[in-house]
C-alpha positions as CSV (number, residue, x, y, z in Angstrom):
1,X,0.0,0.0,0.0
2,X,1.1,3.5,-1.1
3,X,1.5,5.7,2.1
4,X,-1.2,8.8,1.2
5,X,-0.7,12.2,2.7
6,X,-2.9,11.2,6.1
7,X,-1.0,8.2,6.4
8,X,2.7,10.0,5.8
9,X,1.6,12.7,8.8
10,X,0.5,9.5,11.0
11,X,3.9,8.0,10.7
12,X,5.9,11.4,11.0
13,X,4.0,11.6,14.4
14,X,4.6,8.3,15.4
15,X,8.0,8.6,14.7
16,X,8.5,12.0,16.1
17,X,7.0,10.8,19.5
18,X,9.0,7.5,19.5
19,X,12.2,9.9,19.0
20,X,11.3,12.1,21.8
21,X,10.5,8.9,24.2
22,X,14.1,7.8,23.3
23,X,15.8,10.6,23.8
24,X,13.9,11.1,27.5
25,X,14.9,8.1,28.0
26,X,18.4,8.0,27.4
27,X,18.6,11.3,29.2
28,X,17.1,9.4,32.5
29,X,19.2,6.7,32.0
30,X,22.8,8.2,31.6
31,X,21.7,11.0,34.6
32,X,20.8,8.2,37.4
33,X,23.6,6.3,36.2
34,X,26.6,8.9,37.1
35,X,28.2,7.4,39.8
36,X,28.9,10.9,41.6
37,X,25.2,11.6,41.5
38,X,24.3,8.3,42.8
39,X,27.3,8.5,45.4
40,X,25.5,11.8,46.5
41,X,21.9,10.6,46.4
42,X,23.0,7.3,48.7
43,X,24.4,9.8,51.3
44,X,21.5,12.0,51.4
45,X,19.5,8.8,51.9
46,X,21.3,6.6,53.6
47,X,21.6,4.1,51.0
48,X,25.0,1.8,51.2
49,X,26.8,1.0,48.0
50,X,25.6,-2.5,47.5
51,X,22.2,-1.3,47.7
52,X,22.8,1.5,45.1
53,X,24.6,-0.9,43.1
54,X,21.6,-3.1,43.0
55,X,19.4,-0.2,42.0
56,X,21.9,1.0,39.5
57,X,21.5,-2.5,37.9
58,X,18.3,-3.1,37.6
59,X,17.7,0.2,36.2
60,X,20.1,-0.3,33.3
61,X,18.7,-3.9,32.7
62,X,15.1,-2.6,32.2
63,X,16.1,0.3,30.3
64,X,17.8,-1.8,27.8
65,X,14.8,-4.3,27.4
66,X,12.7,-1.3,27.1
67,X,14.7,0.3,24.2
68,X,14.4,-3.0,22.7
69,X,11.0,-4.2,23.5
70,X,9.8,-0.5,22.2
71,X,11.4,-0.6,18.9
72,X,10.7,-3.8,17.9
73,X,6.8,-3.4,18.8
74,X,7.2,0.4,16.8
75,X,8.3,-1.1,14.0
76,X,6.3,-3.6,13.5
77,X,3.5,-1.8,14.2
78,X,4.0,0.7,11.5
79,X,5.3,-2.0,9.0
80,X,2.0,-3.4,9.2
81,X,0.0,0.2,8.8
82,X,1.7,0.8,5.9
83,X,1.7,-3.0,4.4
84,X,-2.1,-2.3,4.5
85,X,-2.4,-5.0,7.5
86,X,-5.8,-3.3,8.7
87,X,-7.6,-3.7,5.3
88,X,-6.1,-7.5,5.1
89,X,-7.8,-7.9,9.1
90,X,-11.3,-7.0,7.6
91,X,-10.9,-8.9,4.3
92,X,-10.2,-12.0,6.3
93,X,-12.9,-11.4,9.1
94,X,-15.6,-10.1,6.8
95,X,-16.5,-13.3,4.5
96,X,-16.7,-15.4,7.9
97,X,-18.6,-12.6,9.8
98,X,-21.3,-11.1,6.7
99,X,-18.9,-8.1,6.0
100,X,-21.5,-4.9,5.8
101,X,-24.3,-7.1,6.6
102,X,-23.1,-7.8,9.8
103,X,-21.3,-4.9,11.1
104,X,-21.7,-6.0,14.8
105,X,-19.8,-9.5,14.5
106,X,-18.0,-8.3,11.8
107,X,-16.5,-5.3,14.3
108,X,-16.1,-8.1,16.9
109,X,-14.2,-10.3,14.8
110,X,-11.8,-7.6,13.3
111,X,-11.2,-6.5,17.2
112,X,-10.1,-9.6,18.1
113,X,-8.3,-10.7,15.3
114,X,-6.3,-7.3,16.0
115,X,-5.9,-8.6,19.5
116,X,-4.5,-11.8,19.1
117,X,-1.8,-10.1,16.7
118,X,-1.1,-7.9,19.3
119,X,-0.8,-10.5,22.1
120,X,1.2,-12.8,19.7
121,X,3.6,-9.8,19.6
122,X,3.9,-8.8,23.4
123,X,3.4,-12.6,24.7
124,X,7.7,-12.9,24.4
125,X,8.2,-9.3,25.8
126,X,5.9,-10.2,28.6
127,X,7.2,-13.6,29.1
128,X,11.3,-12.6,29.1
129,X,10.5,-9.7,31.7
130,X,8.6,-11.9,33.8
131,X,11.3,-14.7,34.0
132,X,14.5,-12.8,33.2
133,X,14.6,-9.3,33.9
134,X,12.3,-9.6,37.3
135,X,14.0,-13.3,38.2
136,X,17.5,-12.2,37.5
137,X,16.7,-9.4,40.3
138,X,15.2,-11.2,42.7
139,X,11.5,-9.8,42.4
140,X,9.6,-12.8,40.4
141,X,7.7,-15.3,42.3
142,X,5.4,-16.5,39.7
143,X,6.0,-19.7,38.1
144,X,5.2,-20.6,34.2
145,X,1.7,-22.8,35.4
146,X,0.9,-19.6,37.0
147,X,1.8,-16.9,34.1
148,X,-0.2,-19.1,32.1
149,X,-3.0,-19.3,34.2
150,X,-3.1,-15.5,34.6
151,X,-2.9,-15.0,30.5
152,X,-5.7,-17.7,30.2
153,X,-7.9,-14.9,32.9
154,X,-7.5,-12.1,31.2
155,X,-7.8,-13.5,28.1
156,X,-11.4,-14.6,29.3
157,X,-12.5,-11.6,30.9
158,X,-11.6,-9.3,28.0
159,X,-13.9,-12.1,25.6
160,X,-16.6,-11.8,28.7
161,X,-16.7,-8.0,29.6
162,X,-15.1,-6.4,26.6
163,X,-17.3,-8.3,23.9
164,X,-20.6,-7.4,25.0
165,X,-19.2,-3.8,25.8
166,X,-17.9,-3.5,22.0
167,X,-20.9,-4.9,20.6
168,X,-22.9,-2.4,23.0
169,X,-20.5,0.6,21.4
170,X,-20.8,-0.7,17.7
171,X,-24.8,-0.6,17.8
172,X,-25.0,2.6,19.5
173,X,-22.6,4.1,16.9
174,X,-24.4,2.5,14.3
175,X,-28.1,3.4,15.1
176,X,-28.2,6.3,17.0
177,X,-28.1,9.3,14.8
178,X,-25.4,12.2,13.9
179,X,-25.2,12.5,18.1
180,X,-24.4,8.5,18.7
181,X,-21.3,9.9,20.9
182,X,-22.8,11.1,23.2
183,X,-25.0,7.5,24.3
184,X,-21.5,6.1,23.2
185,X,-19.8,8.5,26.2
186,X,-21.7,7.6,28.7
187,X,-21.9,3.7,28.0
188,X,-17.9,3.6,27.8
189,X,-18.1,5.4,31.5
190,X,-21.0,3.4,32.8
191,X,-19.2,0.8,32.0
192,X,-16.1,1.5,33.5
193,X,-17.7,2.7,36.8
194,X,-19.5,-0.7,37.2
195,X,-16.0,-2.8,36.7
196,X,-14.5,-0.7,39.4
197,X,-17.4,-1.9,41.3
198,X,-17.5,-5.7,40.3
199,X,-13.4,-5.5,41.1
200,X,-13.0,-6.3,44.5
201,X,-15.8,-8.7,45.1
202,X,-16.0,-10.6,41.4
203,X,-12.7,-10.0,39.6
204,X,-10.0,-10.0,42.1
205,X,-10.9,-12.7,43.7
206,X,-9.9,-14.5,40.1
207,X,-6.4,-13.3,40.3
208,X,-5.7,-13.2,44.1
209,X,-6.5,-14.7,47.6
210,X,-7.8,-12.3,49.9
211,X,-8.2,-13.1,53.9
212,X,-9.1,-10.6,56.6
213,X,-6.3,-8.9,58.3
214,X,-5.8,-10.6,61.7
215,X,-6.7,-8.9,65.0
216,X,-3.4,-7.1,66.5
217,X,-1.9,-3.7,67.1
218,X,-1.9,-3.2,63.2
219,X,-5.2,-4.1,62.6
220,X,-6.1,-1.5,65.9
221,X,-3.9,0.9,64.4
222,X,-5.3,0.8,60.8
223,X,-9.2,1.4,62.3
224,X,-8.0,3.6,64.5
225,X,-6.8,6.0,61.3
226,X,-9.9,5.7,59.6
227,X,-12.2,6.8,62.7
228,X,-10.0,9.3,62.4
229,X,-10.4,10.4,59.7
230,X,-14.0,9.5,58.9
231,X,-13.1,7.0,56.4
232,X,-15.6,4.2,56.4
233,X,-14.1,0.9,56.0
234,X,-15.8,-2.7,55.0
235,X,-12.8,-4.5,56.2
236,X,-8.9,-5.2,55.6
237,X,-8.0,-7.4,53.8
238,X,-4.8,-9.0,53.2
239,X,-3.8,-10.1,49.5
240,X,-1.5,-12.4,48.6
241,X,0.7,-10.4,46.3
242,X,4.0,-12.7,47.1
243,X,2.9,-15.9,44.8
244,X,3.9,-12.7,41.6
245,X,6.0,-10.3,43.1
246,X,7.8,-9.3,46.4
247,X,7.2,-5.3,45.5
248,X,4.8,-4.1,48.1
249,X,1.7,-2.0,48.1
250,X,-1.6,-0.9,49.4
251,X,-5.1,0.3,48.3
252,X,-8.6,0.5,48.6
253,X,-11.1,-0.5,46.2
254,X,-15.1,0.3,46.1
255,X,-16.8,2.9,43.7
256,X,-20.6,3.2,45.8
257,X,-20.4,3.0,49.8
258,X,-17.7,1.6,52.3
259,X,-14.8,0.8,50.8
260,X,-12.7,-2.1,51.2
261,X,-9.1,-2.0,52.4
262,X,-6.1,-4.4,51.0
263,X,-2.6,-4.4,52.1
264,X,-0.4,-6.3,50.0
265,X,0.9,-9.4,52.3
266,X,4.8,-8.1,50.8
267,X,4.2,-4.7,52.4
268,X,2.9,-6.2,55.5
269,X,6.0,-8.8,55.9
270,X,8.6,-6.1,55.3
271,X,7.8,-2.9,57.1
272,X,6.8,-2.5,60.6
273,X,3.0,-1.5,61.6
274,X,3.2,2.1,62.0
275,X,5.1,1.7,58.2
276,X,2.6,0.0,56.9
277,X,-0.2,2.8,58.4
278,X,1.7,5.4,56.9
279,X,1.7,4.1,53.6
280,X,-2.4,3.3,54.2
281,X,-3.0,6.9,55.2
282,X,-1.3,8.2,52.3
283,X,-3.6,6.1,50.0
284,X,-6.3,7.0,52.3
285,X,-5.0,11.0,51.6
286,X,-6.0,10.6,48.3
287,X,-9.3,9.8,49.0
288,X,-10.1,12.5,51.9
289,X,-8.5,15.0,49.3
290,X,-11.1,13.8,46.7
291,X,-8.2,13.4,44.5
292,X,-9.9,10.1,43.1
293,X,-13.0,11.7,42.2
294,X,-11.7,14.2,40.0
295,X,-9.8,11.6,38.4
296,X,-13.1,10.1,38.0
297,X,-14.4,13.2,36.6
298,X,-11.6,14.2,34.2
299,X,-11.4,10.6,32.7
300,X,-15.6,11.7,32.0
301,X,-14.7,14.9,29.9
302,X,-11.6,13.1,28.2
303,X,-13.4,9.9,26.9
304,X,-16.4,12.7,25.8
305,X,-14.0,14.6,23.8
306,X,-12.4,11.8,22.6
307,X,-16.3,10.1,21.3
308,X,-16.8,14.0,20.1
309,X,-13.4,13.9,17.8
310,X,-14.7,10.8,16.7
311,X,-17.8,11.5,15.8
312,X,-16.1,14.5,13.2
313,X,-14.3,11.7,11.7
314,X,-16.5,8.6,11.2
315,X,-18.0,10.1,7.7
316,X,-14.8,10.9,6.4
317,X,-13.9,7.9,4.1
318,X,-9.9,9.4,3.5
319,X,-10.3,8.6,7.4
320,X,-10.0,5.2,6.4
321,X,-8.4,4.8,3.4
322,X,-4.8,6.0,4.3
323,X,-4.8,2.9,7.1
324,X,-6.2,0.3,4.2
325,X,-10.2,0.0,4.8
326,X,-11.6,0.3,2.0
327,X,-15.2,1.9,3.3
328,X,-16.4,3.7,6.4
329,X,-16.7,2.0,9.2
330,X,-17.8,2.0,13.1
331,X,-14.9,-0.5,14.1
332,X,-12.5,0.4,11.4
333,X,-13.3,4.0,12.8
334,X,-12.7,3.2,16.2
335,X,-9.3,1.4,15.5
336,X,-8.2,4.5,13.1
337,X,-8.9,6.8,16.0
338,X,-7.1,5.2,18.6
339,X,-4.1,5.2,16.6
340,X,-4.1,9.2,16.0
341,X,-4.8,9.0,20.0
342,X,-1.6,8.0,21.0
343,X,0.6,11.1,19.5
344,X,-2.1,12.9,21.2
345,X,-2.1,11.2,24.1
346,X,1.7,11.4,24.8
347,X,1.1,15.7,24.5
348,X,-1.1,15.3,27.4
349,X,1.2,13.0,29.4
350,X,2.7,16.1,31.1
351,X,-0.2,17.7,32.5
352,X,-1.3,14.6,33.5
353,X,1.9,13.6,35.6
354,X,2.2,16.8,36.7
355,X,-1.7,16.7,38.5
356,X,-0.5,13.5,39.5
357,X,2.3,14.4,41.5
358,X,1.0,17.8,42.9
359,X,-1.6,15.5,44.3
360,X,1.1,12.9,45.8
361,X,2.5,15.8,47.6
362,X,-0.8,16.7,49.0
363,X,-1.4,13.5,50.3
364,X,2.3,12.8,51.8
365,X,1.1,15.9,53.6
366,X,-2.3,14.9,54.7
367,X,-0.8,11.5,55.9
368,X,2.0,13.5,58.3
369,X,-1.1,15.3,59.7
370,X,-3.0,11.8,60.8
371,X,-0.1,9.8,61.8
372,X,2.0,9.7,65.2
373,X,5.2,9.5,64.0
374,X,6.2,11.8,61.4
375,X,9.3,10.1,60.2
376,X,7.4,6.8,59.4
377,X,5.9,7.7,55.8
378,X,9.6,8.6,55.1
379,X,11.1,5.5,57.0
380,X,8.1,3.5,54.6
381,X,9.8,5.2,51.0
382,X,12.6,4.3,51.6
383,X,12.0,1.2,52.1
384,X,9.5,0.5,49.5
385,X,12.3,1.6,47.7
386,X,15.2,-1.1,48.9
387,X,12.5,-3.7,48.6
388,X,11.7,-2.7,44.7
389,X,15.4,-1.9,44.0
390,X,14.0,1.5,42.4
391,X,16.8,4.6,41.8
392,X,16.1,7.7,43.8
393,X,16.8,10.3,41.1
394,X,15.9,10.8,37.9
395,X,16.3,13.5,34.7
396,X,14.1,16.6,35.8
397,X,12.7,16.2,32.2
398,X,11.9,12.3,32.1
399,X,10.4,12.5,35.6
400,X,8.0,15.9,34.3
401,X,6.8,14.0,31.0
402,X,6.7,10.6,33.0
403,X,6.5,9.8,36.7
404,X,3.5,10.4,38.5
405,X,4.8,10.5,41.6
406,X,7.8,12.8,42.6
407,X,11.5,11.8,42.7
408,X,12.1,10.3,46.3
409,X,14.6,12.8,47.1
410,X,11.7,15.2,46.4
411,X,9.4,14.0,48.8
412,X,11.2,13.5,51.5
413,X,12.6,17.1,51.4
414,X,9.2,18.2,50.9
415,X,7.7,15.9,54.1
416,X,11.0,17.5,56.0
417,X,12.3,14.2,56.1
418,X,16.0,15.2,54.9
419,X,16.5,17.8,57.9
């Protein structure tokens, strides 16, 4: 396929944000690997040299299989564009599926032909992270049978929940008038809102064991923050994260009503209880400082402009063309559109982070306010730190496009940690 003008300004994009990820990247990667920097970051810290040195190491491992796994997936993403490989999708799918007749299996069966590509080219990505990078550094507890068994889950729940979801998307598109986006917009967040709600009780459950947190002093502790701070609780819960990982974390999950509480049992083994309430009430910050419901509420205006940008585009048939469809199209619409998403996407990404880690400040703030000992949170950073082998310092640039949380040396200045 001849690349048309549309196409040629898709690929200059593409190209122009996969240069600028590079570069960030290198940037990152040759700053938090100068040994003076690092030297002066460990004392700051109190890092020792073997611990620096592990840090130092796994950086540079997953840097390098990120350079690789991101080139290879770039290019033969946009060999495939430009081969035409969308327009050979829905010339295999349509004579099984009706074609034009059919537009809702049709739509379904392009989607997950495109999926199974997709997975086909990630699957040895995933698997060599998994079982080299991670196992090489000490953080993979997973075994093959398991990895499997995971990949055989989501696999399922994506035919289960994302099927009738699609189909949902592709009728409403297709029979609901110049203004379809707008039923479209509120489906795509309906949904979404009612998976955050099935998650702890229906989908987790697949994935992880969950048992209530046993009565003690951290137990005592952990209720004792949230009548203090008015957060209503269902229950703790302790997951058991160590059968994948040994990084540590903590959440809570519920969209309508009390929420649920889970501690990661890694987080729980490592740090000591008033570590471990700490990190809670910093999650917990976010919630008090209603940081999660404006993310809730500026993912709802982002997905409506994104179904309004859309909608300007489904009746343009060059739309479709340049990628190798051959007519217009809800799904091949919907494809084509995600695509031109990602460029834009990636001009967002520093607003985004930056929101991001205003609000991490705010809630390293609101969890010195609720907790005994001030010097905990930091005590828990640093440790979450050692335990995930992560570098403390970072390119000023990377970490603005990038990282939603601050630098650690950062946050700890900011908390008053450092003095």
């Amino acid at each position: 396929m001849n690349a048309t003008p549309i196409l040629t300004v898709y690929l200059i994009l593409r190209l122009g944000q996969y240069s600028i990820e590079t570069l960030l990247a290198w940037l990152n990667h040759r700053y938090a690997q100068d040994l003076k920097r690092q030297a002066e970051a460990a004392k700051v810290l109190g890092i020792s040299p073997e611990a620096m040195a592990k840090s130092s190491a796994y950086a540079r491992d997953k840097y390098q299989f990120a350079q690789i796994s991101n080139a290879v997936q770039l290019l033969v993403t946009l060999v495939f564009l430009v081969a035409g490989g969308l327009g050979w999708v829905e010339r295999t799918i349509s004579p099984l599926t009706g074609g034009a007749a059919n537009p809702i299996l049709t739509g379904l069966g392009f989607f997950g032909l495109l999926g199974a590509l997709s997975y086909v080219l990630s699957l040895p990505f995933d698997l060599y992270f998994t079982f080299v990078i991670e196992q090489k550094h000490g953080f993979n507890r997973q075994t093959l049978k398991g990895f499997i068994s995971d990949q055989i889950k989501t696999i399922l729940l994506a035919v289960l929940l994302g099927g009738p979801l699609l189909a949902a998307l592709l009728l409403v598109m297709g029979r609901s008038g110049s203004n379809w986006w707008i039923p479209a917009w509120l489906l795509l967040f309906g949904f979404s809102l009612l998976t955050a709600w099935l998650y702890p009780t229906l989908l987790a459950p697949l994935f992880n064991k969950f048992h209530p947190l046993e009565e003690g002093p951290l137990r005592d502790d952990i209720y004792r923050l949230a009548r203090k701070i008015d957060f209503d609780t269902a229950g703790i819960s302790i997951m058991d994260a160590s059968k994948r990982s040994s990084h540590g974390n903590a959440y809570f999950t519920g969209v309508f009503g009390k929420k649920k509480i889970v501690l990661f049992d890694t987080l729980v083994k490592s740090m000591s209880p008033g570590e471990v309430v700490a990190v809670l009430a910093h999650e917990l910050g976010h919630f008090k400082l209603h940081h999660v419901r404006w993310s809730l509420i500026r993912s709802f205006f982002i997905t409506g402009l994104m179904f309004y940008g859309l909608s300007l585009c489904l009746p343009l048939v060059s739309f479709y063309q340049a990628f190798g469809l051959p007519a217009v199209s809800v799904y091949g619409a919907l494809v084509v559109f995600s695509l031109w998403f990602g460029p834009v996407s990636f001009i967002l990404q520093p607003l985004l982070s930056q929101i991001s880690r205003r609000n991490e400040f705010q809630a390293d703030a609101f969890a010195l306010q609720n907790i005994e000992d001030k010097r905990k949170l930091g005590d828990a950073l640093l440790k979450l730190r050692e335990n995930s082998h992560l570098m403390p310092i970072s390119h000023p640039w990377y970490s603005g496009v990038y990282h939603s949380h601050p630098p650690l040396l950062e946050r700890l200045d900011a908390m008053g940690y450092l003095r």
